[in-house]
GUKEDO-525027 format. One record per atom (N, C-alpha, C): residue in three letters; x, y, z; atom name. Coordinates in Angstrom, 3 decimals, padded with zeros to 6 digits. Example, Ala and Ser with C-alpha at 12.3 -4.5 7.8 and 13.67 -1.06 7.14 Angstrom:
2
ATOM,aa,x,y,z,at
ATOM,ALA,013.190,-005.690,007.800,N $
ATOM,ALA,012.300,-004.500,007.800,CA $
ATOM,ALA,013.200,-003.300,007.800,C $
ATOM,SER,012.850,-002.250,007.080,N $
ATOM,SER,013.670,-001.060,007.140,CA $
ATOM,SER,012.900,000.030,007.870,C $
//
This chain:
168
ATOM,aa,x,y,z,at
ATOM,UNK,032.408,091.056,091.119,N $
ATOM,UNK,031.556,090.734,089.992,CA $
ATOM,UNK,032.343,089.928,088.957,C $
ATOM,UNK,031.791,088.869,088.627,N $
ATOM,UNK,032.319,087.800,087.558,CA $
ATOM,UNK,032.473,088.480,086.125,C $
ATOM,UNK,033.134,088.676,085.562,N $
ATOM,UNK,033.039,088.942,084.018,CA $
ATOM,UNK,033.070,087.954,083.383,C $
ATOM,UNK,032.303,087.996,082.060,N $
ATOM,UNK,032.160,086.832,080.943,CA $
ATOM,UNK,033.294,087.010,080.241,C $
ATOM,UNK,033.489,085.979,079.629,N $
ATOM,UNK,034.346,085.978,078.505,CA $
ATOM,UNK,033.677,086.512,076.927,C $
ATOM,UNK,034.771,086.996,076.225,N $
ATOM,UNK,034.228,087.669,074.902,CA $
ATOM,UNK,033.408,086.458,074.039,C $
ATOM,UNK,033.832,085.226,074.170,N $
ATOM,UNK,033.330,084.085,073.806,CA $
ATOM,UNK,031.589,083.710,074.471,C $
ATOM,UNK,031.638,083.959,075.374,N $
ATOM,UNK,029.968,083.637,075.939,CA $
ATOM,UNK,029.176,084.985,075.511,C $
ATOM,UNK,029.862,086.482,075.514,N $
ATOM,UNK,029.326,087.299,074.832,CA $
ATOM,UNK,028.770,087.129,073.213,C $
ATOM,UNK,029.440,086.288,072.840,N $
ATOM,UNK,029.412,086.652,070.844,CA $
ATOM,UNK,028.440,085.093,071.225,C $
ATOM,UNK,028.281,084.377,072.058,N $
ATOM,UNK,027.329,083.542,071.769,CA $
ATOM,UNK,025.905,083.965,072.395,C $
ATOM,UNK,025.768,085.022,073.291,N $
ATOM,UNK,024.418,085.337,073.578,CA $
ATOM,UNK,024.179,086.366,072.863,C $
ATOM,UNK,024.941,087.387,072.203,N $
ATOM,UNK,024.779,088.284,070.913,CA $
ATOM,UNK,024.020,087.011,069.863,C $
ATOM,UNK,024.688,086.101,069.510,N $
ATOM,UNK,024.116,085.440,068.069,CA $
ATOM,UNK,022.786,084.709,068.446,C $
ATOM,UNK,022.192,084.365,069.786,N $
ATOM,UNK,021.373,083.252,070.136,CA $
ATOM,UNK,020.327,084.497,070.041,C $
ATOM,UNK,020.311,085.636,070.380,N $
ATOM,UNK,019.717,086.991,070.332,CA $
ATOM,UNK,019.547,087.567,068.970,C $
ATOM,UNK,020.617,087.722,067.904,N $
ATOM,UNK,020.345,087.455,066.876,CA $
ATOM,UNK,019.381,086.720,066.111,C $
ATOM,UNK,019.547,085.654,066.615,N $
ATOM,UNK,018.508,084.630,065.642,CA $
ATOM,UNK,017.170,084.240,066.547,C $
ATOM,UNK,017.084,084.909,067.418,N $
ATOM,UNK,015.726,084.556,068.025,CA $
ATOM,UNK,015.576,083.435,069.092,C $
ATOM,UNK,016.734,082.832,069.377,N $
ATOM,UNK,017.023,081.977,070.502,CA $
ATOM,UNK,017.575,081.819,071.730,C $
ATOM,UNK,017.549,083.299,072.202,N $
ATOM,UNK,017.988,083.894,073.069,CA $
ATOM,UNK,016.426,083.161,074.131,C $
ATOM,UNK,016.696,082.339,075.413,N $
ATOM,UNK,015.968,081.933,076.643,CA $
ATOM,UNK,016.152,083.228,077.481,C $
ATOM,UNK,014.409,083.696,077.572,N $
ATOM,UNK,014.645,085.115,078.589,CA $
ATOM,UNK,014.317,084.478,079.940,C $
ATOM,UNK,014.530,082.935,079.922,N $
ATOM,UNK,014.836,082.943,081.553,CA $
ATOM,UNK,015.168,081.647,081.460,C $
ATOM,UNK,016.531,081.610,081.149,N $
ATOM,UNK,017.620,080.519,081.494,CA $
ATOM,UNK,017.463,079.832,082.981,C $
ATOM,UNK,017.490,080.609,083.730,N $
ATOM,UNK,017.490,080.123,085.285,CA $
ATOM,UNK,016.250,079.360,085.981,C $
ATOM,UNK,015.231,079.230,084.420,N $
ATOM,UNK,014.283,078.678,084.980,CA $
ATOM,UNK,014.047,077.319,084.687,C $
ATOM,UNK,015.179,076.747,083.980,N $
ATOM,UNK,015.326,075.052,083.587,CA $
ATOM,UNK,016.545,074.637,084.259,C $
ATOM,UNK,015.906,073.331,084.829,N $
ATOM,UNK,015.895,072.438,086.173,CA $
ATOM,UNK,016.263,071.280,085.577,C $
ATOM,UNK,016.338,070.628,084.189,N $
ATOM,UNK,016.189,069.775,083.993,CA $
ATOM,UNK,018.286,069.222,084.385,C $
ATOM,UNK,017.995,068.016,084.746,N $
ATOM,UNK,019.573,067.857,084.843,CA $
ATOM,UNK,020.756,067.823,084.174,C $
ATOM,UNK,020.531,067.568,082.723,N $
ATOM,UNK,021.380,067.950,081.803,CA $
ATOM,UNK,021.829,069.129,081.564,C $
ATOM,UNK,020.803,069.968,082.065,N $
ATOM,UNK,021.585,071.381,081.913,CA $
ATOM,UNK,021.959,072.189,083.162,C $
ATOM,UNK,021.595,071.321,084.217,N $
ATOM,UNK,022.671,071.881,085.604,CA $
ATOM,UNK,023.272,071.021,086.341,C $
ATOM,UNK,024.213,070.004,085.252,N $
ATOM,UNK,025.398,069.186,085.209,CA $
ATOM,UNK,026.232,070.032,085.086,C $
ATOM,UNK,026.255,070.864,084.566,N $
ATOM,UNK,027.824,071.499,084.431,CA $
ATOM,UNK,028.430,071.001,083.253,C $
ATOM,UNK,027.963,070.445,082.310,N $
ATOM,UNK,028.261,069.852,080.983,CA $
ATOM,UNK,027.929,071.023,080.106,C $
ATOM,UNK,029.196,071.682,079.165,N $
ATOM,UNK,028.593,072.879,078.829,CA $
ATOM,UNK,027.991,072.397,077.559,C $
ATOM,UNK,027.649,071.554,076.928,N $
ATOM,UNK,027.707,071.165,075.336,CA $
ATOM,UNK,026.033,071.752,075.862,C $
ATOM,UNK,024.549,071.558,077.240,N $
ATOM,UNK,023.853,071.883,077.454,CA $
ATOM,UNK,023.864,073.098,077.926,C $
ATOM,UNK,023.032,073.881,077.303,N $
ATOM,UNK,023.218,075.229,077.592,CA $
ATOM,UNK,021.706,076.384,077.664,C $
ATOM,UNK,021.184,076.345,079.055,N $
ATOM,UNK,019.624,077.147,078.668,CA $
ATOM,UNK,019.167,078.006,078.671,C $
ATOM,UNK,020.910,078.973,077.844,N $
ATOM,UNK,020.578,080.189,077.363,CA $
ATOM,UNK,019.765,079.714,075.923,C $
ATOM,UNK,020.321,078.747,075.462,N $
ATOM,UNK,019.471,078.922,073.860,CA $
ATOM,UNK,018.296,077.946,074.106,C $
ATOM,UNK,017.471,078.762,073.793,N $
ATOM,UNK,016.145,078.329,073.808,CA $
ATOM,UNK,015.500,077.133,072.580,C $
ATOM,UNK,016.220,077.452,071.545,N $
ATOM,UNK,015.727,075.854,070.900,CA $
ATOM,UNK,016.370,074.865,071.184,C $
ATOM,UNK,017.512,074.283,071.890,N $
ATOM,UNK,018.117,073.304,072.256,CA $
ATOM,UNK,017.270,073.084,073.513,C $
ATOM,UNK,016.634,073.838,074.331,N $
ATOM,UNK,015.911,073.543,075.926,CA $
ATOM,UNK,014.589,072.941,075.199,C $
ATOM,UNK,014.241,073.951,074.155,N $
ATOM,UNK,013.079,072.971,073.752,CA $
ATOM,UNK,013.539,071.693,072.813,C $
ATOM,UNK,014.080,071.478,072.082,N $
ATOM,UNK,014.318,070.200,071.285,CA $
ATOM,UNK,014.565,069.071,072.464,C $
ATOM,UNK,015.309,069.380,073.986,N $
ATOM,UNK,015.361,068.491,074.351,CA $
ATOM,UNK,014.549,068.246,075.526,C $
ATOM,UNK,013.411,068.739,075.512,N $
ATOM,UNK,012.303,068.890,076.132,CA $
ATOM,UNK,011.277,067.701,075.186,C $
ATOM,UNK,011.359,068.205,074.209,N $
ATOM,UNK,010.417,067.172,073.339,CA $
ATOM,UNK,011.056,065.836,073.500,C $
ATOM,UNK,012.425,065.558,073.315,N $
ATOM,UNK,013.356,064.232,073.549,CA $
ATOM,UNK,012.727,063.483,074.700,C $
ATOM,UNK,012.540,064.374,075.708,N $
ATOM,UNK,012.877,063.761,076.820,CA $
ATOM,UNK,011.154,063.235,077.079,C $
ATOM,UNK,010.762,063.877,076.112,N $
ATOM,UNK,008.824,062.999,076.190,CA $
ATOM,UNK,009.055,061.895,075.325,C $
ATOM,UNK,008.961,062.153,074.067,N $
ATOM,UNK,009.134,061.051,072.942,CA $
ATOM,UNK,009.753,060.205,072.939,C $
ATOM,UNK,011.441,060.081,073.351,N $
ATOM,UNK,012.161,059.384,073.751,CA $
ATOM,UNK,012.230,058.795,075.160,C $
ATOM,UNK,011.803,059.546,075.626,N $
ATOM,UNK,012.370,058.747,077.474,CA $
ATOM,UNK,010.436,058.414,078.106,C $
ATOM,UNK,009.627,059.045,077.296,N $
ATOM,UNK,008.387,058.627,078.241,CA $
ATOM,UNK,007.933,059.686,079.258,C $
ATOM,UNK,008.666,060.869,079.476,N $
ATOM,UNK,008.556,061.442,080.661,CA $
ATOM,UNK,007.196,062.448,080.381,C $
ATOM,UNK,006.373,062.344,080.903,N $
ATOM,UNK,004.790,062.977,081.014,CA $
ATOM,UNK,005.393,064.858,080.126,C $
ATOM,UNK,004.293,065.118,080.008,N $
ATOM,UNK,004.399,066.527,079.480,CA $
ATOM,UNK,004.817,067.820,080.187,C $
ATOM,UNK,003.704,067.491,080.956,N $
ATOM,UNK,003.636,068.218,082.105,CA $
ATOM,UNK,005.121,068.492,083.022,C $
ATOM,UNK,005.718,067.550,083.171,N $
ATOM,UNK,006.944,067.386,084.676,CA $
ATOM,UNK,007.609,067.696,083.224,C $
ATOM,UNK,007.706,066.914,082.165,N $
ATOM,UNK,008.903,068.055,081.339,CA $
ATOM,UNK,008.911,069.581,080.812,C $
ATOM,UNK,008.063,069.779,081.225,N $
ATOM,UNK,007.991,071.566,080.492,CA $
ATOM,UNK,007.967,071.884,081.909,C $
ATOM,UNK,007.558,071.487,082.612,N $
ATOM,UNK,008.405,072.298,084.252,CA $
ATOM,UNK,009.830,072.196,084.437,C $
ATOM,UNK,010.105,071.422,084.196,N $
ATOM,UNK,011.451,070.864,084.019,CA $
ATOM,UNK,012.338,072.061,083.192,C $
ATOM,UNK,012.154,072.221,082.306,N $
ATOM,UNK,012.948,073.135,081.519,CA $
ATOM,UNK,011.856,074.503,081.359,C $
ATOM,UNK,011.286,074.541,081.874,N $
ATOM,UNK,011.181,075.771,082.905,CA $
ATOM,UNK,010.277,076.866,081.693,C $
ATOM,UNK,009.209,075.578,080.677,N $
ATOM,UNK,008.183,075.826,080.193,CA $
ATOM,UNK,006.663,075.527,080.429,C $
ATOM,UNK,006.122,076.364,079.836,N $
ATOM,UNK,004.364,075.880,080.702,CA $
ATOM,UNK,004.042,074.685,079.759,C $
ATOM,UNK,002.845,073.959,080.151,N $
ATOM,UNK,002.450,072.637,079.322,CA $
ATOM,UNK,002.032,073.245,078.023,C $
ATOM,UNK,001.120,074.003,078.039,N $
ATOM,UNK,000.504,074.664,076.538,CA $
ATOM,UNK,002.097,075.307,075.445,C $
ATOM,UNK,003.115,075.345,076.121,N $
ATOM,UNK,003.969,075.868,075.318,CA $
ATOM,UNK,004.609,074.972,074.731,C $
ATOM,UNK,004.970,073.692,075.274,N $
ATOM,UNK,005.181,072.109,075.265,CA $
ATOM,UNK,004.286,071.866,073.980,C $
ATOM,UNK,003.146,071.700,074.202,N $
ATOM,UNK,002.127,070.984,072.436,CA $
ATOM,UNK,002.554,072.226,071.576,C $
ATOM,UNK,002.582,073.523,071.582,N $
ATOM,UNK,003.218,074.655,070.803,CA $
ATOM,UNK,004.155,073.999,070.083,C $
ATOM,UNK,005.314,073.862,070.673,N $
ATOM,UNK,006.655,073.707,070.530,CA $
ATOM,UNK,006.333,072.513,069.788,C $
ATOM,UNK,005.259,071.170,070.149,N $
ATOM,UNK,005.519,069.446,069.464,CA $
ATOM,UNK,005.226,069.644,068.510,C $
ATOM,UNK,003.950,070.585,067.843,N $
ATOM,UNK,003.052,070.936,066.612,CA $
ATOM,UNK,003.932,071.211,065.442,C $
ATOM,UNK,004.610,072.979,066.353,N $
ATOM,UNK,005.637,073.598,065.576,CA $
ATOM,UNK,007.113,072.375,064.749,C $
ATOM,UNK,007.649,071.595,065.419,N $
ATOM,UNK,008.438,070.856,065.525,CA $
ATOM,UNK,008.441,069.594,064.487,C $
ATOM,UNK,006.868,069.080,064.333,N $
ATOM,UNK,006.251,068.209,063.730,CA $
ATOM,UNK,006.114,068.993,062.288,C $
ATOM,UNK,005.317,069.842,062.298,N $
ATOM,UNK,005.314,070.464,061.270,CA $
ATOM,UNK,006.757,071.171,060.154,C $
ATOM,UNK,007.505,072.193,061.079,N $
ATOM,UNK,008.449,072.358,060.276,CA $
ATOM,UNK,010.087,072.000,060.313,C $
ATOM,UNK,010.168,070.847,062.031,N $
ATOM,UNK,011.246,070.184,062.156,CA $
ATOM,UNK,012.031,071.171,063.099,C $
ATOM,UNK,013.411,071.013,063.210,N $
ATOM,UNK,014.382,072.011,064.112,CA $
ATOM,UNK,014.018,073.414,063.717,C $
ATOM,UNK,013.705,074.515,062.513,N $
ATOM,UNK,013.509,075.521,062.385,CA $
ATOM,UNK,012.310,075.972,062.707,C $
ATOM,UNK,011.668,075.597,063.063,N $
ATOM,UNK,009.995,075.483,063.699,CA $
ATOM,UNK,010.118,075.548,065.338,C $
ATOM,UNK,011.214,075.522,065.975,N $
ATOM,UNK,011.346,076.201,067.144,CA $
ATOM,UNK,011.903,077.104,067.748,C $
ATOM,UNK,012.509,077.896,066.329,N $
ATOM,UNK,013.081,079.375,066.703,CA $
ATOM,UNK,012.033,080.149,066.649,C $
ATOM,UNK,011.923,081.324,067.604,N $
ATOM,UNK,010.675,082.138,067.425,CA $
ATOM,UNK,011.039,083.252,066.395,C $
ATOM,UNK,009.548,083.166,066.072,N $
ATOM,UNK,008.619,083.875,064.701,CA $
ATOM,UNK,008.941,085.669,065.287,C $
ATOM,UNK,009.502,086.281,064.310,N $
ATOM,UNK,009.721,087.817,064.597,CA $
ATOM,UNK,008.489,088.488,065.086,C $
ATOM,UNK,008.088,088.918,065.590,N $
ATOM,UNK,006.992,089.291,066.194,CA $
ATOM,UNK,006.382,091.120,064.917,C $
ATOM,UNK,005.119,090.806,065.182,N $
ATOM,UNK,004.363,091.760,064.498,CA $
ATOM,UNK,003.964,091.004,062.935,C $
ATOM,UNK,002.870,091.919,062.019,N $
ATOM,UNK,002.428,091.478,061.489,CA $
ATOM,UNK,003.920,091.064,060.089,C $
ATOM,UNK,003.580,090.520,059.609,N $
ATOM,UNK,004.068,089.515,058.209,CA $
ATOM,UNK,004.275,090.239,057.037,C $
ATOM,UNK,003.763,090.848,056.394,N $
ATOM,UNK,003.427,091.569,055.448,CA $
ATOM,UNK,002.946,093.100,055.723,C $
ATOM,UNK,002.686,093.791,054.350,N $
ATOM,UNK,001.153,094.664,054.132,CA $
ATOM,UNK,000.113,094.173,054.335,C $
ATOM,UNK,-000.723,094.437,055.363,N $
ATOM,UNK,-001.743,093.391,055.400,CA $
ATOM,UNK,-003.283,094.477,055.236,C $
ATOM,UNK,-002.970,095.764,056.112,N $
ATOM,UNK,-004.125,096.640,055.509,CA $
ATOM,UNK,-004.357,097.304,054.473,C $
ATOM,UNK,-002.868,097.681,053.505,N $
ATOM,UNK,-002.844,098.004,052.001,CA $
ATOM,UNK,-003.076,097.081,050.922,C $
ATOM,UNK,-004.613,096.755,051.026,N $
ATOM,UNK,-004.660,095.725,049.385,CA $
ATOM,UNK,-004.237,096.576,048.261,C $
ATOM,UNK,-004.041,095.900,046.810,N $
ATOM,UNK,-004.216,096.349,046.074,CA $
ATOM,UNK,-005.542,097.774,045.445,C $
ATOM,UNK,-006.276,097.141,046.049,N $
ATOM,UNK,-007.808,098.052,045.768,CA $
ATOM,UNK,-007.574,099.451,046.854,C $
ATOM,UNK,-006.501,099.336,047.485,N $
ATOM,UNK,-006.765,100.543,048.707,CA $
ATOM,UNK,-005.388,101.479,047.905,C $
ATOM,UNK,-004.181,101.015,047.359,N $
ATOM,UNK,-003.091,101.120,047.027,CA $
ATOM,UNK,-003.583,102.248,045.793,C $
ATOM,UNK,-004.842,101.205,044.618,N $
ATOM,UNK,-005.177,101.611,043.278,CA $
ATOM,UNK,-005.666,103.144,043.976,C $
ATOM,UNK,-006.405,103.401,044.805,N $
ATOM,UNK,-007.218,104.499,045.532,CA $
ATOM,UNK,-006.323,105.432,045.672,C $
ATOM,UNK,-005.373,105.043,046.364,N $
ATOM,UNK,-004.082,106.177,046.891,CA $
ATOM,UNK,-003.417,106.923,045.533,C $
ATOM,UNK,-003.261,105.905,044.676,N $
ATOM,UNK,-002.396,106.060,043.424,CA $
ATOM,UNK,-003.261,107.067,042.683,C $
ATOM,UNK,-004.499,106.997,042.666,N $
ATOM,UNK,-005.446,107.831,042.027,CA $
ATOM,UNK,-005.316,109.025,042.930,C $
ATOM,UNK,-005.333,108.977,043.713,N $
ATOM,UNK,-005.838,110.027,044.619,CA $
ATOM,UNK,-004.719,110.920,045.284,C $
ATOM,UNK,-003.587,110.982,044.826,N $
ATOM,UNK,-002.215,111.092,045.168,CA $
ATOM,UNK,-001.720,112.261,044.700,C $
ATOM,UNK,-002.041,112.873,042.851,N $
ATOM,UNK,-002.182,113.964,042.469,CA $
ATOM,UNK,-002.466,115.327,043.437,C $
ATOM,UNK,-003.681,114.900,044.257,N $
ATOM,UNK,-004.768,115.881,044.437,CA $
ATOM,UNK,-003.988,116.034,046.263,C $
ATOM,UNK,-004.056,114.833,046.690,N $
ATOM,UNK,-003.769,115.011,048.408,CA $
ATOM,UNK,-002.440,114.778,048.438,C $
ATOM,UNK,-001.989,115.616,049.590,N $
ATOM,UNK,-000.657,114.801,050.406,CA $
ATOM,UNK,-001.094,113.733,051.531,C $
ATOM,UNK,000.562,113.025,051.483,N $
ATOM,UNK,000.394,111.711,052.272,CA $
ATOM,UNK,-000.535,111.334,053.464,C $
ATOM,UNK,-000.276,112.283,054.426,N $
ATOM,UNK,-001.390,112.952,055.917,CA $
ATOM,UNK,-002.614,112.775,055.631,C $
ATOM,UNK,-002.844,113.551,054.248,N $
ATOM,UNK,-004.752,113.441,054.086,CA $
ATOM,UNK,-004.695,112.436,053.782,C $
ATOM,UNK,-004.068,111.875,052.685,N $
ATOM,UNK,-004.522,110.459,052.348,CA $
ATOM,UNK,-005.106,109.468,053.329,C $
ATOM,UNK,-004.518,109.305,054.389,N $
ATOM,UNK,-004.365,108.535,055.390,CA $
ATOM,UNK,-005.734,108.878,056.051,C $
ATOM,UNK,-006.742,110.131,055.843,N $
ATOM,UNK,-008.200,110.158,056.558,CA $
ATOM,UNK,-008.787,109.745,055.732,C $
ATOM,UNK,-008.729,109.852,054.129,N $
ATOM,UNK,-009.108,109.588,053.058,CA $
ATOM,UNK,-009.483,107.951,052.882,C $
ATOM,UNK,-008.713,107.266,053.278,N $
ATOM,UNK,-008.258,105.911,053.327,CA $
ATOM,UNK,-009.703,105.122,054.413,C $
ATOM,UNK,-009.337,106.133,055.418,N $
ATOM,UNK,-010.105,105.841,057.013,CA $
ATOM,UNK,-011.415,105.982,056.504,C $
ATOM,UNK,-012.205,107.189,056.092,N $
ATOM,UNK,-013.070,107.309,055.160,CA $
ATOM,UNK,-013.838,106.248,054.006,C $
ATOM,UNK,-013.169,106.450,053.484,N $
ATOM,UNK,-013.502,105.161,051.808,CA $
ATOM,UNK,-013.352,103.620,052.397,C $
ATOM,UNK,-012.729,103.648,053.044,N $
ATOM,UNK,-012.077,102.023,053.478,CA $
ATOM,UNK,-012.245,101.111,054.621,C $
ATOM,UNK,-012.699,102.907,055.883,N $
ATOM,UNK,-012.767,101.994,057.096,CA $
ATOM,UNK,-011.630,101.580,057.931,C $
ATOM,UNK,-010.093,101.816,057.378,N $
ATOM,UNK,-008.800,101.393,057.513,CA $
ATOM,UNK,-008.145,102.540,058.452,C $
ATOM,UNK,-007.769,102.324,059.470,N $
ATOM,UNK,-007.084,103.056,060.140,CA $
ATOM,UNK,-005.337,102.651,059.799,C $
ATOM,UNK,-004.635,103.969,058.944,N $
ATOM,UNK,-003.348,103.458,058.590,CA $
ATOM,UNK,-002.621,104.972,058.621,C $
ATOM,UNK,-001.421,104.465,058.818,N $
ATOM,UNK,-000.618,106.044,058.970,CA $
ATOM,UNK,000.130,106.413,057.846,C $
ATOM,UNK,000.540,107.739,057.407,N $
ATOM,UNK,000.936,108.300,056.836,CA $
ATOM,UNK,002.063,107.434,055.952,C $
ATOM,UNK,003.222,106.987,056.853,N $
ATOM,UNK,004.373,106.205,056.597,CA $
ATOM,UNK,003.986,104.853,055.797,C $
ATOM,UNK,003.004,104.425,056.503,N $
ATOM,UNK,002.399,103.149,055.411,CA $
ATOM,UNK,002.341,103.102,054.501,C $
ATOM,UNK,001.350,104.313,054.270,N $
ATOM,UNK,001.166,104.740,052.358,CA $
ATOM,UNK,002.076,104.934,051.830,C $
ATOM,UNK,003.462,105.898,052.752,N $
ATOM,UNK,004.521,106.075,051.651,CA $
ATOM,UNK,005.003,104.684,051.523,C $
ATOM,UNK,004.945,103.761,052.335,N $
ATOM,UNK,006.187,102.636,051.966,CA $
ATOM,UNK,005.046,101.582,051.033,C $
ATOM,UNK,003.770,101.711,050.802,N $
ATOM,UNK,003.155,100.512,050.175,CA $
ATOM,UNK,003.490,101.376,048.613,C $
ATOM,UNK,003.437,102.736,048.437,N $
ATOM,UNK,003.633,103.332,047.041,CA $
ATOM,UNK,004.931,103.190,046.667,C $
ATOM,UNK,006.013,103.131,047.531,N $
ATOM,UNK,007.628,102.835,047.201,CA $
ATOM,UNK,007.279,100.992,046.808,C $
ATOM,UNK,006.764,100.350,047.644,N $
ATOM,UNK,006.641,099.005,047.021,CA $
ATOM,UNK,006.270,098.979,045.887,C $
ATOM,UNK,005.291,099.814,045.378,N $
ATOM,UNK,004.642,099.239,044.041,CA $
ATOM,UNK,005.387,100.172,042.647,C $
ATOM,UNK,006.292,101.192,043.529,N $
ATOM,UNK,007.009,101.717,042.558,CA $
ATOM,UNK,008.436,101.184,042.194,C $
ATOM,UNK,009.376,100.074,043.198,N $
ATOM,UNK,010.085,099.086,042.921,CA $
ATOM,UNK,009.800,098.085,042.668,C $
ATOM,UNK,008.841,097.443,042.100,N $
ATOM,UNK,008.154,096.344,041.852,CA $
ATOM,UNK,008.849,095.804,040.475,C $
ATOM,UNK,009.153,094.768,040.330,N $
ATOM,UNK,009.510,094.414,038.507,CA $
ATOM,UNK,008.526,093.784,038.519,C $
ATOM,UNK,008.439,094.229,036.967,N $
ATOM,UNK,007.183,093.220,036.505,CA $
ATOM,UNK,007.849,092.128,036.291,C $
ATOM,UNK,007.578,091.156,036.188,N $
ATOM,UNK,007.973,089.218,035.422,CA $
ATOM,UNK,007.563,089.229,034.469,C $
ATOM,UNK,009.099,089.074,034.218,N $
ATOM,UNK,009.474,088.669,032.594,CA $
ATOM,UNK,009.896,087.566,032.089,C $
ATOM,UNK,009.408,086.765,030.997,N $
ATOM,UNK,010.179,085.552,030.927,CA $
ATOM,UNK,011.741,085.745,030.200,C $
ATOM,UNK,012.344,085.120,030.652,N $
ATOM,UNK,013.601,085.085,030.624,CA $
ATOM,UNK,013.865,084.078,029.456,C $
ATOM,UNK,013.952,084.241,027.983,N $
ATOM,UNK,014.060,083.819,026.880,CA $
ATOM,UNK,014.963,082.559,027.271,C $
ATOM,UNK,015.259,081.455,026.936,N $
ATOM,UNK,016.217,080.088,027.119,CA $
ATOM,UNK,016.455,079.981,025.455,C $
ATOM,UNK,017.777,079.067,025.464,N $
ATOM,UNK,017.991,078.350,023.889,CA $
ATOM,UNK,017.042,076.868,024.639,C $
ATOM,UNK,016.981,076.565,023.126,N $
ATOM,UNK,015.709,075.164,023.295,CA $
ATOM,UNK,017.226,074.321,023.839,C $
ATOM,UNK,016.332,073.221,024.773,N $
ATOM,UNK,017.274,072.178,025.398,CA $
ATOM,UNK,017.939,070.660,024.291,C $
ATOM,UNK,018.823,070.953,024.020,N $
ATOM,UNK,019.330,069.323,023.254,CA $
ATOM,UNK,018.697,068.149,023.332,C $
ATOM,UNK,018.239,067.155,022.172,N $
ATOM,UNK,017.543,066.200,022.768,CA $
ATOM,UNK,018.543,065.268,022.976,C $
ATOM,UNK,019.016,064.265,023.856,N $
ATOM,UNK,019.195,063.495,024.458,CA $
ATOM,UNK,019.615,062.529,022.975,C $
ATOM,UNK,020.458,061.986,022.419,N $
ATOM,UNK,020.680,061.087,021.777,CA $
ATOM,UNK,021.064,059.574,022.710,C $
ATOM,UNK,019.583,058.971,022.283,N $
ATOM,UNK,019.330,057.218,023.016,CA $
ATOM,UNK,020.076,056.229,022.203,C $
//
């Protein structure tokens, strides 16, 4: 059995890190990256795609034969051109998966809890919620949307001295 070096380790640790870890390296064909030229490499997945898009835009090569090529489907190909177009090289690292935010604790469900918080523990709250709201949410939610709104700073303006005028 081949062992890696600590060096190809700390680079598929960081490509994994940041979301650019290719969960199937072995599936790009394209020849730059099975030259044996290591500067190409299709463990990291935004370099297979950046030069996937190259190799349309720049060289002409159909969509299709290039996302087979580097060992993506066509629909992931316009994904990747959209993403790319829109927010440039950082627009093809992938997006952390799951939702973004609080997205079922509005304010109006939060104001409810806060009222209603005296009287119930966290558990009931959470049928309470399901009840009044319709919202299926767990226990842990509520505690962490009430820790949000209890570390919250308000905005404050931050007083300035007036700015010098400019002698013309």
């Amino acid at each position: 059995m081949k062992r890696r070096s600590s060096a190809e380790d700390a680079k598929v640790s960081a490509l994994r890190d940041h979301r650019a870890l290719n969960p199937k390296p072995n599936t790009v064909h394209d020849p730059a990256f099975v030259s044996g030229n290591s500067f190409f490499d299709a463990r990291d997945l935004v370099q297979v795609k950046y030069e996937m898009l190259r190799r349309v835009r720049q060289e002409g090569q159909r969509a299709t034969q290039a996302a087979a090529s580097f060992g993506l489907s066509r629909p992931s190909f316009y994904v990747a051109q959209q993403q790319f177009e829109r927010e440039g090289l950082p627009g093809l690292v992938r997006e952390r998966p799951g939702p973004r935010r609080a997205h079922k604790l509005s304010e109006e469900v939060v104001d409810f809890i806060e009222r209603t918080l005296s009287a119930e523990p966290a558990p009931r709250l959470a049928q309470l919620v399901r009840g009044r709201f319709g919202l299926t949410v767990h226990a842990r939610s509520i505690e962490r949307a009430l820790e949000r709104r209890r570390n919250k700073v308000p905005q404050t303006t931050i007083p300035t001295a007036p700015r010098a005028r400019r002698r013309t």
